[in-house]
C-alpha positions, 0 to 999 in steps of 0.5 A: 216864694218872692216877697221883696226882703224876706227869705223863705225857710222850710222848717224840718217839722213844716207839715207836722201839726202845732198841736192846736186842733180846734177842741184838741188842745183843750181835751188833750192839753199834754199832747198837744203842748207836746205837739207844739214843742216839737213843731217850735224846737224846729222852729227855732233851729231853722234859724227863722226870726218871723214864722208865718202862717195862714192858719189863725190857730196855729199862729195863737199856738206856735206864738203861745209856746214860743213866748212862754218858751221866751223865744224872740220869734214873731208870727206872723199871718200871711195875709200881713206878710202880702199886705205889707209887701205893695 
């Protein structure tokens, strides 16, 4: 929750599933690209500029739609937010 000039945004959708689910998207391609547009449009409401994540997948899902979406969003690890902040 501290980490010098970033302020957190708590996402509306922050406990809502992207979608990805290992084999999930890949089996159920519709729902989980449904899945991830509700997850995004929160997203891009919240007003975020950079989503951070500590789940890979999540990230290669939420940054996929944003881009295809062409939302100007980055994500971002978390592991990168802390390394960056010494």
């Amino acid at each position: 929750r501290s980490v010098k000039g970033l302020t957190l945004i708590e996402s509306e959708e922050a406990e809502t599933c992207c979608g990805f689910g290992g084999m999930f998207s890949v089996k159920f391609p519709m729902i989980s690209t449904a899945m991830a547009q509700v997850k995004c449009d929160a997203l891009v409401r919240s007003g975020a500029d950079i989503i951070v994540s500590s789940d890979p997948s999540c990230l290669l899902q939420i940054g996929g739609y944003l881009t295809r979406e062409g939302k100007a969003i980055r994500t971002l690890h978390l592991s990168e937010v802390l390394a960056n902040d010494s």
